[in-house]
mmCIF file of the N, C-alpha and C atoms, coordinates in Angstrom:
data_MODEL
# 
_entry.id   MODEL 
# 
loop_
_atom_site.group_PDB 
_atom_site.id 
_atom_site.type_symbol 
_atom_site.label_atom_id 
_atom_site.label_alt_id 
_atom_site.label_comp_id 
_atom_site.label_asym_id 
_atom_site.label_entity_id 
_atom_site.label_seq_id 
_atom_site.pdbx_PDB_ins_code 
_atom_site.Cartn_x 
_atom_site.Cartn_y 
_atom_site.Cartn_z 
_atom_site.occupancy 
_atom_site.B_iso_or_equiv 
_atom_site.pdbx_formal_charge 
_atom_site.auth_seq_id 
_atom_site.auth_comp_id 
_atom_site.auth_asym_id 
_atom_site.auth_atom_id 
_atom_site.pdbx_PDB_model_num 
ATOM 1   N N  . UNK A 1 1  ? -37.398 36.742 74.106 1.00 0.00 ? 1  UNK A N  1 
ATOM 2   C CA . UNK A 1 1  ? -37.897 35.482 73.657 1.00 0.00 ? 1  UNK A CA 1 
ATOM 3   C C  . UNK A 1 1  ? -37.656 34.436 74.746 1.00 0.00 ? 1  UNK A C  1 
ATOM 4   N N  . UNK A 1 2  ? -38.860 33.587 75.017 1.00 0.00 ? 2  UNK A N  1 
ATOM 5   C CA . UNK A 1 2  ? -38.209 32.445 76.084 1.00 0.00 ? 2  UNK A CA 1 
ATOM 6   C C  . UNK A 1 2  ? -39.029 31.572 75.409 1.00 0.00 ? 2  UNK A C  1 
ATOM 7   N N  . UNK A 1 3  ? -37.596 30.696 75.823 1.00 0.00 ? 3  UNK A N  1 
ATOM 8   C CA . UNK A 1 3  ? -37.198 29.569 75.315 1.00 0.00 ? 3  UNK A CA 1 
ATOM 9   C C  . UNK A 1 3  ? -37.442 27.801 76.487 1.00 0.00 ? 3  UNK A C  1 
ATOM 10  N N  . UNK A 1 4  ? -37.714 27.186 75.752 1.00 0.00 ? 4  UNK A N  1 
ATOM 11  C CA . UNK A 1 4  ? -37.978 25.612 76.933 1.00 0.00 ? 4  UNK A CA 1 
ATOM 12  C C  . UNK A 1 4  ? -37.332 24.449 76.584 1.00 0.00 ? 4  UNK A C  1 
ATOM 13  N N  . UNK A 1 5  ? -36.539 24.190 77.153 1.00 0.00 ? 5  UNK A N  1 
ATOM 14  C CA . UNK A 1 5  ? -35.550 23.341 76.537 1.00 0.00 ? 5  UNK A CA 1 
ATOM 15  C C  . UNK A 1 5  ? -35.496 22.168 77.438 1.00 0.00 ? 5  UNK A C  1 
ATOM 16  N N  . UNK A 1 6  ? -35.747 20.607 76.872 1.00 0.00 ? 6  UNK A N  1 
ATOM 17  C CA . UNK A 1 6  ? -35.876 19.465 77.490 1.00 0.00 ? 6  UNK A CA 1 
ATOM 18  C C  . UNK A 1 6  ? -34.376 19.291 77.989 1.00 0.00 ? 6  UNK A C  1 
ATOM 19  N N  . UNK A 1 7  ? -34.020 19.089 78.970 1.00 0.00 ? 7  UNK A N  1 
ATOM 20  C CA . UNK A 1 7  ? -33.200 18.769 79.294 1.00 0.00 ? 7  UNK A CA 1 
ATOM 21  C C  . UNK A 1 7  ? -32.257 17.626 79.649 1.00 0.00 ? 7  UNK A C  1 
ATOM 22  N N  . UNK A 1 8  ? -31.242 16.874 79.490 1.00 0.00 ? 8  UNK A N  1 
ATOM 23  C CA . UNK A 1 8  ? -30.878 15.090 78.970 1.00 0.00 ? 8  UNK A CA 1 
ATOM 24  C C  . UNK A 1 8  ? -29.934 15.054 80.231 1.00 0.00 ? 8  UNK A C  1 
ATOM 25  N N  . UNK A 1 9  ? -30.067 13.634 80.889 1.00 0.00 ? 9  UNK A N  1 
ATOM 26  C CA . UNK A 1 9  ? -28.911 13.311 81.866 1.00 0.00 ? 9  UNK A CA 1 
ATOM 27  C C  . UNK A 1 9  ? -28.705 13.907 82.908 1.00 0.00 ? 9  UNK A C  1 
ATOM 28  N N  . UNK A 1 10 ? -29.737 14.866 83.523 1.00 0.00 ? 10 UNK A N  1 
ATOM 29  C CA . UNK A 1 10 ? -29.608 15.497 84.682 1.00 0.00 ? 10 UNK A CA 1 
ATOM 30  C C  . UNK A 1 10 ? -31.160 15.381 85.519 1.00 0.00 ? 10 UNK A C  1 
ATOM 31  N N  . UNK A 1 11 ? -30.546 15.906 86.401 1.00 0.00 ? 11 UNK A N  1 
ATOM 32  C CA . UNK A 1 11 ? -32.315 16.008 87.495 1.00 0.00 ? 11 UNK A CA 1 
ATOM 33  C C  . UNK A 1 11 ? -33.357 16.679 86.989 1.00 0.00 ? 11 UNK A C  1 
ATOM 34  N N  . UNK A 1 12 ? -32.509 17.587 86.434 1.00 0.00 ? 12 UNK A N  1 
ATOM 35  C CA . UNK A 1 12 ? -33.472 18.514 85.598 1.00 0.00 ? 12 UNK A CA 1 
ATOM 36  C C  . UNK A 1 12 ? -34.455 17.513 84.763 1.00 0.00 ? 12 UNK A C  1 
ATOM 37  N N  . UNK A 1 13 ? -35.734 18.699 84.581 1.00 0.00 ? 13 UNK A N  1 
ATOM 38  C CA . UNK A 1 13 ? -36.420 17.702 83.144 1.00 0.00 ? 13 UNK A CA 1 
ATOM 39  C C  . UNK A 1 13 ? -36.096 18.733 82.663 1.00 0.00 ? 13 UNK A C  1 
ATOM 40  N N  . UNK A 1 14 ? -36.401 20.031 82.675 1.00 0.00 ? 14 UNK A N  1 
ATOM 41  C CA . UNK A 1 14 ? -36.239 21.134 81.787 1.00 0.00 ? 14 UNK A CA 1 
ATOM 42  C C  . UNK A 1 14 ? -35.945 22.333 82.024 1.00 0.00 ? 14 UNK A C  1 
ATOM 43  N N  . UNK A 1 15 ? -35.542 23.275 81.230 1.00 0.00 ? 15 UNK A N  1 
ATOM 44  C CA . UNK A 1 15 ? -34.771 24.708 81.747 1.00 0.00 ? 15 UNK A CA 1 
ATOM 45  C C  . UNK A 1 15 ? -35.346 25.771 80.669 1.00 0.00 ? 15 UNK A C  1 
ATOM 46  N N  . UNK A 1 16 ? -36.250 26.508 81.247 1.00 0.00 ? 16 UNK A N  1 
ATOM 47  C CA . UNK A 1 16 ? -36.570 27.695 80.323 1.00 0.00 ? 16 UNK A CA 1 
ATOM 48  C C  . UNK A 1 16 ? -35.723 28.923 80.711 1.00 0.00 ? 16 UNK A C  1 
ATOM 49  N N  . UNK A 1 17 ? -35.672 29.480 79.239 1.00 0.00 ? 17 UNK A N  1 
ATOM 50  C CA . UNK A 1 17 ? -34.457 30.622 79.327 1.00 0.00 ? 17 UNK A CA 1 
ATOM 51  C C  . UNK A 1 17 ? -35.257 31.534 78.399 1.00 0.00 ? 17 UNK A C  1 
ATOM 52  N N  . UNK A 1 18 ? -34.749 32.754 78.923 1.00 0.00 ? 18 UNK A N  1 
ATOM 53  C CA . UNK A 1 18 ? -34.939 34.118 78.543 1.00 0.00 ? 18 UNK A CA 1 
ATOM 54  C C  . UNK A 1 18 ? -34.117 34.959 77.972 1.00 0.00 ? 18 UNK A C  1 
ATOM 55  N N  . UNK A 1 19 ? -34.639 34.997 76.420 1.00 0.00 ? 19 UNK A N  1 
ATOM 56  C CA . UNK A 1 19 ? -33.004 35.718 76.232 1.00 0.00 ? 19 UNK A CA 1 
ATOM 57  C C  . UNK A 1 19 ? -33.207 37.505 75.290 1.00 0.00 ? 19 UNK A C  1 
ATOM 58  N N  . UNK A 1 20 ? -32.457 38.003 75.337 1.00 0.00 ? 20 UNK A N  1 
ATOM 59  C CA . UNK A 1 20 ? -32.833 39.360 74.547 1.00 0.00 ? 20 UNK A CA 1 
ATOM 60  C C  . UNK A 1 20 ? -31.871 39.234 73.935 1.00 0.00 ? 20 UNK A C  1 
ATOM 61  N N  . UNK A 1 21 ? -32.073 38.853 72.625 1.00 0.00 ? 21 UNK A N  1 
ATOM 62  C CA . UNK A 1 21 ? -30.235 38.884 71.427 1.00 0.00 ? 21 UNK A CA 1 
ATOM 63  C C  . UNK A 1 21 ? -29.501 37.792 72.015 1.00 0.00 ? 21 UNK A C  1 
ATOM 64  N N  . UNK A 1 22 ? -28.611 38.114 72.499 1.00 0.00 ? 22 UNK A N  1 
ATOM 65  C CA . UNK A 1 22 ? -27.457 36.786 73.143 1.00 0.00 ? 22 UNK A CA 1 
ATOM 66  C C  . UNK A 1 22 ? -27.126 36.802 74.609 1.00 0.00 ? 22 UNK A C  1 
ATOM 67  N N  . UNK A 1 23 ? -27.996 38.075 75.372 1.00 0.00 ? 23 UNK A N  1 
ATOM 68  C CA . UNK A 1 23 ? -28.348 38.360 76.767 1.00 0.00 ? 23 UNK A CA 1 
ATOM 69  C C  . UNK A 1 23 ? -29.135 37.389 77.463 1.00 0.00 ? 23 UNK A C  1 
ATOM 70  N N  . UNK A 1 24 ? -28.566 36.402 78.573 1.00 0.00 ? 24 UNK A N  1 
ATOM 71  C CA . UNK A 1 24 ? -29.758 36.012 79.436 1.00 0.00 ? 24 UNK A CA 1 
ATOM 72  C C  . UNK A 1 24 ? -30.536 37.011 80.206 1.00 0.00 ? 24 UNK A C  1 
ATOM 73  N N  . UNK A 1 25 ? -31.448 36.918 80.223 1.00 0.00 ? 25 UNK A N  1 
ATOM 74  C CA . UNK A 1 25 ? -32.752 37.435 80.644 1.00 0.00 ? 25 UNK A CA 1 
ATOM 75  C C  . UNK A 1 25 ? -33.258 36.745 82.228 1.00 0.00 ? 25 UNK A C  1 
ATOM 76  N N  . UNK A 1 26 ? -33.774 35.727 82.052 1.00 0.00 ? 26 UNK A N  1 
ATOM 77  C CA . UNK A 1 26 ? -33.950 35.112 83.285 1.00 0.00 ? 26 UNK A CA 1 
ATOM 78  C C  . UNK A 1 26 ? -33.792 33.591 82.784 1.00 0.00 ? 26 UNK A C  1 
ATOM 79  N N  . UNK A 1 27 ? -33.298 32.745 84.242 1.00 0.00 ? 27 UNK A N  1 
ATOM 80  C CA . UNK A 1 27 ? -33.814 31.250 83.644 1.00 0.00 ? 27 UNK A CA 1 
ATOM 81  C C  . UNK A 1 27 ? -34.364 30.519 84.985 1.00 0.00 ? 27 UNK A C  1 
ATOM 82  N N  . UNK A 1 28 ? -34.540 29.709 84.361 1.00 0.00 ? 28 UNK A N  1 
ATOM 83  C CA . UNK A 1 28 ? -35.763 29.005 85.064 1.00 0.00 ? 28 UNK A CA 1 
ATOM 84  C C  . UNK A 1 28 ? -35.685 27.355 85.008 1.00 0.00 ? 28 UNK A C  1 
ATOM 85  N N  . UNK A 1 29 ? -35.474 26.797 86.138 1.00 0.00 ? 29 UNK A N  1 
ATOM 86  C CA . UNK A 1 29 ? -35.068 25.178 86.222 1.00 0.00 ? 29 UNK A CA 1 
ATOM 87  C C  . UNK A 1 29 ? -36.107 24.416 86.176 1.00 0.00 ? 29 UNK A C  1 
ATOM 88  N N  . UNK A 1 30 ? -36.538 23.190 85.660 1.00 0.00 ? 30 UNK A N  1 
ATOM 89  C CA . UNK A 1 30 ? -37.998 22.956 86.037 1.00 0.00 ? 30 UNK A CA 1 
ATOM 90  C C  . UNK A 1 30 ? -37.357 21.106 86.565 1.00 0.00 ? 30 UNK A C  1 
ATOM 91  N N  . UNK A 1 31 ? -37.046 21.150 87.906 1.00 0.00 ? 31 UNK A N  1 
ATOM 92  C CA . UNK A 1 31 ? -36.905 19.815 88.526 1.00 0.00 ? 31 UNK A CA 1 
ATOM 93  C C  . UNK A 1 31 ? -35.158 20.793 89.435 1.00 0.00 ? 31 UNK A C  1 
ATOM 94  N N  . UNK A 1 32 ? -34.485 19.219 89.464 1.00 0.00 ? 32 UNK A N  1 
ATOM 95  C CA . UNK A 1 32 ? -33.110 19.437 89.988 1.00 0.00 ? 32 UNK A CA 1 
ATOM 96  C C  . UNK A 1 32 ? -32.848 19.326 90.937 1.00 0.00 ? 32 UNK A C  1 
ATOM 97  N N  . UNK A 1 33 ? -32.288 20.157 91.648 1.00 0.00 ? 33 UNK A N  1 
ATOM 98  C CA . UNK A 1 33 ? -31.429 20.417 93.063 1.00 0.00 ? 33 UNK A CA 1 
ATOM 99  C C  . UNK A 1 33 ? -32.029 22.020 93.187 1.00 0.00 ? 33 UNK A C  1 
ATOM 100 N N  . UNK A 1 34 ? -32.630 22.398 93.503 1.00 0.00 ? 34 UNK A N  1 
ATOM 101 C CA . UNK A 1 34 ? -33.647 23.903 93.798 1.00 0.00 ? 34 UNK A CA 1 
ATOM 102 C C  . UNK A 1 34 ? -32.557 24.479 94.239 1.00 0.00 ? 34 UNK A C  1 
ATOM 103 N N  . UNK A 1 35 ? -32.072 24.591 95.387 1.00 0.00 ? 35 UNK A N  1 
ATOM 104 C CA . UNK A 1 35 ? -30.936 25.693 95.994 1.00 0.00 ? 35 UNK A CA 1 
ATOM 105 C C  . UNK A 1 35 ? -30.300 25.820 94.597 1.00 0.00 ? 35 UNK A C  1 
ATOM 106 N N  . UNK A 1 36 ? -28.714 24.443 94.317 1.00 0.00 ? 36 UNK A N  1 
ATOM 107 C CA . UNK A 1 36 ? -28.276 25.322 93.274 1.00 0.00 ? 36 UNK A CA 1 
ATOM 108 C C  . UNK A 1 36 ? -29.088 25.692 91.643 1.00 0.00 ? 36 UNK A C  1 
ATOM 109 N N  . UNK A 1 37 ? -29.973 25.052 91.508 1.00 0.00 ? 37 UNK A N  1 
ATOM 110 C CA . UNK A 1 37 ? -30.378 25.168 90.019 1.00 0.00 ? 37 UNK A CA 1 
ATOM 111 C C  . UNK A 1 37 ? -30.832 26.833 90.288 1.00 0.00 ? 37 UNK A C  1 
ATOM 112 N N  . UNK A 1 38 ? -31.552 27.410 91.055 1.00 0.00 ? 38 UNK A N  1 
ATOM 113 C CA . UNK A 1 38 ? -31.402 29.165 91.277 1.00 0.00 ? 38 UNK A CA 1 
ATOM 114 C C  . UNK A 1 38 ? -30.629 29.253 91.740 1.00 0.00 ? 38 UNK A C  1 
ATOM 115 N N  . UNK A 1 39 ? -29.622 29.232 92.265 1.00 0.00 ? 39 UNK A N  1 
ATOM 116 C CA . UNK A 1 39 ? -28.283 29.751 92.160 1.00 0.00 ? 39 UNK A CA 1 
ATOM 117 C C  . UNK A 1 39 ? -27.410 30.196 91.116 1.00 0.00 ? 39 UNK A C  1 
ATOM 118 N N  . UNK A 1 40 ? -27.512 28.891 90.421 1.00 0.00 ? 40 UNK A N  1 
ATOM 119 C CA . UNK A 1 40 ? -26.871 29.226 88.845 1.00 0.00 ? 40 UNK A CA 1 
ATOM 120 C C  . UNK A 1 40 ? -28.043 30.010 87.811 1.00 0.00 ? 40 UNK A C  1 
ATOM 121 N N  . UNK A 1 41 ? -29.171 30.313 88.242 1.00 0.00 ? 41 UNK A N  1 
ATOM 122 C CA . UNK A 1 41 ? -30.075 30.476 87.182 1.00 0.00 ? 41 UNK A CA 1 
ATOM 123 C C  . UNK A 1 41 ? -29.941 32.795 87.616 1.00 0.00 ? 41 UNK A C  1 
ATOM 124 N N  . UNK A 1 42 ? -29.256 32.560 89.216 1.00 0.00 ? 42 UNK A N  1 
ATOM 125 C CA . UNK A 1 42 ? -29.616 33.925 89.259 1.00 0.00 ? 42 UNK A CA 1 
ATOM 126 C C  . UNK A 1 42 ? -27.738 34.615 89.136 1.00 0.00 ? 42 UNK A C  1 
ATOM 127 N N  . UNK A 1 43 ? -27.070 33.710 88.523 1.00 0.00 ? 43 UNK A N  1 
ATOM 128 C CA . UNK A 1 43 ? -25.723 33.510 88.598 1.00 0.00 ? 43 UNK A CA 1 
ATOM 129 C C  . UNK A 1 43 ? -25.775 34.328 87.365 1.00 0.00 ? 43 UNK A C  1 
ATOM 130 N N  . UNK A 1 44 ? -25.876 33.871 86.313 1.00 0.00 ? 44 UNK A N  1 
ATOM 131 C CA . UNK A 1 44 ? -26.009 34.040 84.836 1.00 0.00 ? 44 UNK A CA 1 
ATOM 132 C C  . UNK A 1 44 ? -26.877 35.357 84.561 1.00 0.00 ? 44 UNK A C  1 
ATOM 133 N N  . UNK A 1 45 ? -27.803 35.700 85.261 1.00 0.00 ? 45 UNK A N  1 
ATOM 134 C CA . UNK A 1 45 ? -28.773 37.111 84.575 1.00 0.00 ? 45 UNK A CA 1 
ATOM 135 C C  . UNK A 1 45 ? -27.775 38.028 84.326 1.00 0.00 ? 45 UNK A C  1 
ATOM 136 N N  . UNK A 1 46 ? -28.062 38.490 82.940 1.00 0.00 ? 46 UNK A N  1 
ATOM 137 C CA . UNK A 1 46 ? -27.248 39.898 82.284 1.00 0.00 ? 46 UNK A CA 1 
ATOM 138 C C  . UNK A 1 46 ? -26.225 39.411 81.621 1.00 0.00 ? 46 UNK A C  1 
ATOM 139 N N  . UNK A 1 47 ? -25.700 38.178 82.109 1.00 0.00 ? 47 UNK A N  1 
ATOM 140 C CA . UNK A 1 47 ? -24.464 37.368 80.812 1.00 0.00 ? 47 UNK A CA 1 
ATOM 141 C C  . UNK A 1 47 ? -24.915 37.201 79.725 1.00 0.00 ? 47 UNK A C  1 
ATOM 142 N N  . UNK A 1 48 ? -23.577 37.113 78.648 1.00 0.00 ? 48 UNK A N  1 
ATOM 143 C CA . UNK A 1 48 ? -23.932 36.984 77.472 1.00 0.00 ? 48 UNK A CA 1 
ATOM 144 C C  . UNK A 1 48 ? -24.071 35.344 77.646 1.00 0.00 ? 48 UNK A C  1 
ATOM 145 N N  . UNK A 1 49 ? -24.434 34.723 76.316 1.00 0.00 ? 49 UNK A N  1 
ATOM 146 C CA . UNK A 1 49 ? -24.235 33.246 75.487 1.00 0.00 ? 49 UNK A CA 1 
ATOM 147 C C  . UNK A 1 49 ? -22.979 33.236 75.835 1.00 0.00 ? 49 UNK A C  1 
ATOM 148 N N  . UNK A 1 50 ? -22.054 34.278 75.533 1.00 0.00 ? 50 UNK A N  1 
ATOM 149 C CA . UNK A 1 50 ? -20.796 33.647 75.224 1.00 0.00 ? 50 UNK A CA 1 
ATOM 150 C C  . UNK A 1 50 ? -20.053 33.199 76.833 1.00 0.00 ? 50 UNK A C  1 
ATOM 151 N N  . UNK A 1 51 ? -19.962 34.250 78.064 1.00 0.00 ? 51 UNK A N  1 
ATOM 152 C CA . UNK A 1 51 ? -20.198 34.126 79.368 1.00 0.00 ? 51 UNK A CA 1 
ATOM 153 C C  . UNK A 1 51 ? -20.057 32.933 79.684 1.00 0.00 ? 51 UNK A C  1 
ATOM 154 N N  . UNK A 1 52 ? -21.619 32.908 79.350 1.00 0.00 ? 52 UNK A N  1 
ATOM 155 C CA . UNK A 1 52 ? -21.990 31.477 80.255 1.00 0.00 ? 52 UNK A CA 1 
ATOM 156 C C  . UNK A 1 52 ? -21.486 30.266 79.720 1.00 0.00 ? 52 UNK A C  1 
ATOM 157 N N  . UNK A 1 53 ? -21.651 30.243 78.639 1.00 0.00 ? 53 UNK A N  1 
ATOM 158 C CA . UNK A 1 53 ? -20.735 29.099 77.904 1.00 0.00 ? 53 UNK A CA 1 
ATOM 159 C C  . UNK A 1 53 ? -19.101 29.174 78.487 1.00 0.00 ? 53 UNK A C  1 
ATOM 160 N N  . UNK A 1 54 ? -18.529 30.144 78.230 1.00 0.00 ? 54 UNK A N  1 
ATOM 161 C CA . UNK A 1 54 ? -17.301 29.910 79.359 1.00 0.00 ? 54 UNK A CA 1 
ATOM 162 C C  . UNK A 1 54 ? -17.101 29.272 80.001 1.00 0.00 ? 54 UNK A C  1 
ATOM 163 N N  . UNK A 1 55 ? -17.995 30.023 81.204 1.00 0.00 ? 55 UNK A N  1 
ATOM 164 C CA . UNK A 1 55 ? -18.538 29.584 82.530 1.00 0.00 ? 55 UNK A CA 1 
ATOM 165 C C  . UNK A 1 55 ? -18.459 28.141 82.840 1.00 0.00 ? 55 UNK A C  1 
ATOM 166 N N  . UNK A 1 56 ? -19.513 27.764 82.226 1.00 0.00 ? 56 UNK A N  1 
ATOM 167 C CA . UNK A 1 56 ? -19.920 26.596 82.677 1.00 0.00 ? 56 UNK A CA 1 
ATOM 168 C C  . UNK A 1 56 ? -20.354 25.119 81.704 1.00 0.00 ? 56 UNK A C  1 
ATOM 169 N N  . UNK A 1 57 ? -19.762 25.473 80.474 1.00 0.00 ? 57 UNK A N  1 
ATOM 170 C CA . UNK A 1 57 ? -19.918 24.469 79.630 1.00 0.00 ? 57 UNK A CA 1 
ATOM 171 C C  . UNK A 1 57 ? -18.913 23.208 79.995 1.00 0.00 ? 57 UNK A C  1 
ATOM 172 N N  . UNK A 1 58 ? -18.772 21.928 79.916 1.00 0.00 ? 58 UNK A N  1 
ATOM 173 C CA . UNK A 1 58 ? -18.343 20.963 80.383 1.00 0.00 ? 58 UNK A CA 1 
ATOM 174 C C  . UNK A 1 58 ? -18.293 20.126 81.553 1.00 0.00 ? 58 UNK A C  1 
ATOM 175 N N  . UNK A 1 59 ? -19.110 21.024 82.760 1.00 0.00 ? 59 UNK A N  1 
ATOM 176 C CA . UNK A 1 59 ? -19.207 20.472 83.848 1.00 0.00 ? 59 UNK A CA 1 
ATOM 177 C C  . UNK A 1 59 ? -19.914 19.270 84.404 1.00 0.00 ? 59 UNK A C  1 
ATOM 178 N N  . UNK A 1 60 ? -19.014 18.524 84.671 1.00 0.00 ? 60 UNK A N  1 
ATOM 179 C CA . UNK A 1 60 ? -19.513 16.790 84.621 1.00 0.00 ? 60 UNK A CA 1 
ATOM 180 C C  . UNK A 1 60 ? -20.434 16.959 86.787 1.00 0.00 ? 60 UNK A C  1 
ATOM 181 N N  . UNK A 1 61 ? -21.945 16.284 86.798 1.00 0.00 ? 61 UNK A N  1 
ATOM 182 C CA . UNK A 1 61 ? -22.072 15.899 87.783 1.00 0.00 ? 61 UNK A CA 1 
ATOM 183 C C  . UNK A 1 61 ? -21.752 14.472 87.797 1.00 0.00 ? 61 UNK A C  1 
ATOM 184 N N  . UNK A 1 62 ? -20.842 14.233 88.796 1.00 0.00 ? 62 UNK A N  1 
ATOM 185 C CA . UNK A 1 62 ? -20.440 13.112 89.356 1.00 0.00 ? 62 UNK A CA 1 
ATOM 186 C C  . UNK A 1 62 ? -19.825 12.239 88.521 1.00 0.00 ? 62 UNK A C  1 
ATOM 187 N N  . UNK A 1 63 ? -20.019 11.327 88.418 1.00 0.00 ? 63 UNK A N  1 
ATOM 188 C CA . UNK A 1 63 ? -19.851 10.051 86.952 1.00 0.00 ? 63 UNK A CA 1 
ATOM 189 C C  . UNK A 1 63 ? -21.045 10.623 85.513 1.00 0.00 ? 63 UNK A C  1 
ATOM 190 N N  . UNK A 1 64 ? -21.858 11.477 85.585 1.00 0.00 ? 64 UNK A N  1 
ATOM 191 C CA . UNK A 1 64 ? -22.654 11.740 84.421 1.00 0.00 ? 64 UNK A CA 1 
ATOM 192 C C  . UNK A 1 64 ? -21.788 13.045 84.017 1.00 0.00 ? 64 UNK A C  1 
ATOM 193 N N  . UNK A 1 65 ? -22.031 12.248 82.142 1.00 0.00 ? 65 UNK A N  1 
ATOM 194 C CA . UNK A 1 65 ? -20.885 13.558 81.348 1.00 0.00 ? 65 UNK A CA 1 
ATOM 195 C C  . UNK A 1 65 ? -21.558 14.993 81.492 1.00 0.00 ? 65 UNK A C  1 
ATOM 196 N N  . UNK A 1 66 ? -22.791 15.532 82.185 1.00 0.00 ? 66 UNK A N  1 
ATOM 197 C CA . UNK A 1 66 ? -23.285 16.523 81.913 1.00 0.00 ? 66 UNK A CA 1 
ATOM 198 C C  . UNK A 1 66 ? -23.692 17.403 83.074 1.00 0.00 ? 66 UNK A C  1 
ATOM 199 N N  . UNK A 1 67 ? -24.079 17.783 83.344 1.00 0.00 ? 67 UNK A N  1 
ATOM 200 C CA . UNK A 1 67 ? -25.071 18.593 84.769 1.00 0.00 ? 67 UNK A CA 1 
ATOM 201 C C  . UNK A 1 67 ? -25.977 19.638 84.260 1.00 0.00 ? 67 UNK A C  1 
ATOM 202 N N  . UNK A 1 68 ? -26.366 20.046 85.216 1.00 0.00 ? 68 UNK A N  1 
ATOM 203 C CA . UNK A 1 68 ? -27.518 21.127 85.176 1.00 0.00 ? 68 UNK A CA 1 
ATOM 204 C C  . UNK A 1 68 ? -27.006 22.575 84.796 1.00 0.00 ? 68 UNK A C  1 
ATOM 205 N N  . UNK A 1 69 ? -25.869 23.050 85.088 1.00 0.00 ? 69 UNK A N  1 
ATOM 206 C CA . UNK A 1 69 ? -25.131 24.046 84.463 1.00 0.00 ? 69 UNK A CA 1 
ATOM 207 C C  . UNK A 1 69 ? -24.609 23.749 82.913 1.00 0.00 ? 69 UNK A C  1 
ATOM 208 N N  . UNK A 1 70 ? -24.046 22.764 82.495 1.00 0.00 ? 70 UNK A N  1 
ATOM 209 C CA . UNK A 1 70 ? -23.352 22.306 81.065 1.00 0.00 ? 70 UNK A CA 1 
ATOM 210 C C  . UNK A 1 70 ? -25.200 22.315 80.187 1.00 0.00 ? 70 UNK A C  1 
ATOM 211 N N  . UNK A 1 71 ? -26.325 21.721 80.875 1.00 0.00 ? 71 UNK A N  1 
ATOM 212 C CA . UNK A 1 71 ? -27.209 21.792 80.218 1.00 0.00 ? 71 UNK A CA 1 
ATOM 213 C C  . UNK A 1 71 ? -27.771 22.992 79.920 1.00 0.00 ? 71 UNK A C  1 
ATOM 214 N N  . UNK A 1 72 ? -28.100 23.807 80.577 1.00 0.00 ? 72 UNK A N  1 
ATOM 215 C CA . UNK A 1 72 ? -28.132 25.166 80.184 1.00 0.00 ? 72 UNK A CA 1 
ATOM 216 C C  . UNK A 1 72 ? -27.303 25.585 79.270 1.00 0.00 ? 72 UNK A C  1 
ATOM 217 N N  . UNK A 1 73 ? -25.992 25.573 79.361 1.00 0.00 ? 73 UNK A N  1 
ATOM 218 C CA . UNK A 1 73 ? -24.952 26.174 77.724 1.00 0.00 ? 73 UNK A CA 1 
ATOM 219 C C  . UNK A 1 73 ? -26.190 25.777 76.776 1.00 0.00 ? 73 UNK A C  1 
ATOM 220 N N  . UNK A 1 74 ? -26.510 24.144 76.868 1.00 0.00 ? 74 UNK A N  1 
ATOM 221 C CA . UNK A 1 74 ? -27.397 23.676 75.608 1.00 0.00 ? 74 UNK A CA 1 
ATOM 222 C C  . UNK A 1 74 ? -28.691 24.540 75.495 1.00 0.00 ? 74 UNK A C  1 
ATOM 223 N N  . UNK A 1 75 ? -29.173 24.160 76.135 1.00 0.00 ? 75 UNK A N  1 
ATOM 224 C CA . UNK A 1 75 ? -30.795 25.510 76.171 1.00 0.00 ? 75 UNK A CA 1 
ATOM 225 C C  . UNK A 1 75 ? -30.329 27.137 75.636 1.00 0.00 ? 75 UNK A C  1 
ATOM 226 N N  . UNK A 1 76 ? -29.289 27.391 75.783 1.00 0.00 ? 76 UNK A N  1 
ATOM 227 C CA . UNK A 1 76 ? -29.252 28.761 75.377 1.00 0.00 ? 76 UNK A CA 1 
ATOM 228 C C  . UNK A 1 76 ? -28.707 28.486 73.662 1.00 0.00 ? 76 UNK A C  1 
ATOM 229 N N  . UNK A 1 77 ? -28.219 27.772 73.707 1.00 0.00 ? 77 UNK A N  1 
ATOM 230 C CA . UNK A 1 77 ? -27.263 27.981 72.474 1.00 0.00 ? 77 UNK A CA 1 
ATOM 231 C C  . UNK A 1 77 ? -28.710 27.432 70.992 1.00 0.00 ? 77 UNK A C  1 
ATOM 232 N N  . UNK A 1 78 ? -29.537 26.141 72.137 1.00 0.00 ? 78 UNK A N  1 
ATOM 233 C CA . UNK A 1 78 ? -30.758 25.922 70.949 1.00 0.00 ? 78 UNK A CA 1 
ATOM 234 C C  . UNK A 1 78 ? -31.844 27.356 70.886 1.00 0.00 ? 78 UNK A C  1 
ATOM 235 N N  . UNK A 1 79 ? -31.919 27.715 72.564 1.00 0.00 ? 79 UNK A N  1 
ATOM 236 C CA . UNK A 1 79 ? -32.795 28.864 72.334 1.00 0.00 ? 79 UNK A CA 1 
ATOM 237 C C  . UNK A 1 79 ? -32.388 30.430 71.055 1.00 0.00 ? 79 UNK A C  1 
ATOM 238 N N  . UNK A 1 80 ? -31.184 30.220 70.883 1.00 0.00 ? 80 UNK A N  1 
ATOM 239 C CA . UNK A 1 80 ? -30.835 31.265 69.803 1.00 0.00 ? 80 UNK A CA 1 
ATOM 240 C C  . UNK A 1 80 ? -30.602 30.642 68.352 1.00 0.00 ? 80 UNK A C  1 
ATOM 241 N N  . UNK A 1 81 ? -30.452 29.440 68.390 1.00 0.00 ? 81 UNK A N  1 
ATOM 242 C CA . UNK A 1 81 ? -31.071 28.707 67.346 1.00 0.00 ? 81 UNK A CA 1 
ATOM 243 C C  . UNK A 1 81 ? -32.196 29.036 66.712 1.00 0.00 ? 81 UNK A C  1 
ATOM 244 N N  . UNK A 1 82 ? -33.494 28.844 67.656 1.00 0.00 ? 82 UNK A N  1 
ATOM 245 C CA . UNK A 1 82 ? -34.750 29.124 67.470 1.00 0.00 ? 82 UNK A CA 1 
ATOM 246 C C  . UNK A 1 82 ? -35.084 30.213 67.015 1.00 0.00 ? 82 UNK A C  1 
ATOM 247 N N  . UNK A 1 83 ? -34.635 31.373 67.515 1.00 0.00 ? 83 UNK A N  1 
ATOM 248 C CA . UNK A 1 83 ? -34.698 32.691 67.684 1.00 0.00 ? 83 UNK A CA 1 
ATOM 249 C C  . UNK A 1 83 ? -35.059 33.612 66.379 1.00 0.00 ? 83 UNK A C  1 
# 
């Protein structure tokens, strides 16, 4: 199932994710910082939800409470919402 998730407070506008059950699949940045937004997008393939949420949930860019990694936790966690 893939998923498109607007994305809040980052460069990003949006992050589509791919998921099989609670497996990322592929994801996909749509804006950002290109080097790392595939970096982290080819970081994560084959992790679970739970993983990546580990990973990378809370990570503040700069003075903003969020980034492009913490936003993704969100995209996955609505994309299995959806699901």
């Amino acid at each position: 199932m893939t998923y498109t998730y607007k994305a809040k407070g980052v460069c990003a506008v949006g992050i589509e994710v791919e998921m099989d059950g609670n497996i990322v699949k592929s994801v996909k940045f749509i804006g950002g910082c290109n080097g790392n937004t595939q970096g982290v997008a080819r970081l994560v393939e084959g992790l679970t939800y739970e993983e990546v949420k580990e990973k990378l949930s809370g990570i503040r860019c700069g003075f903003k409470a969020t980034s492009c990694p913490d936003q993704l936790v969100h995209a996955i966690e609505e994309a299995m919402a959806n699901a």
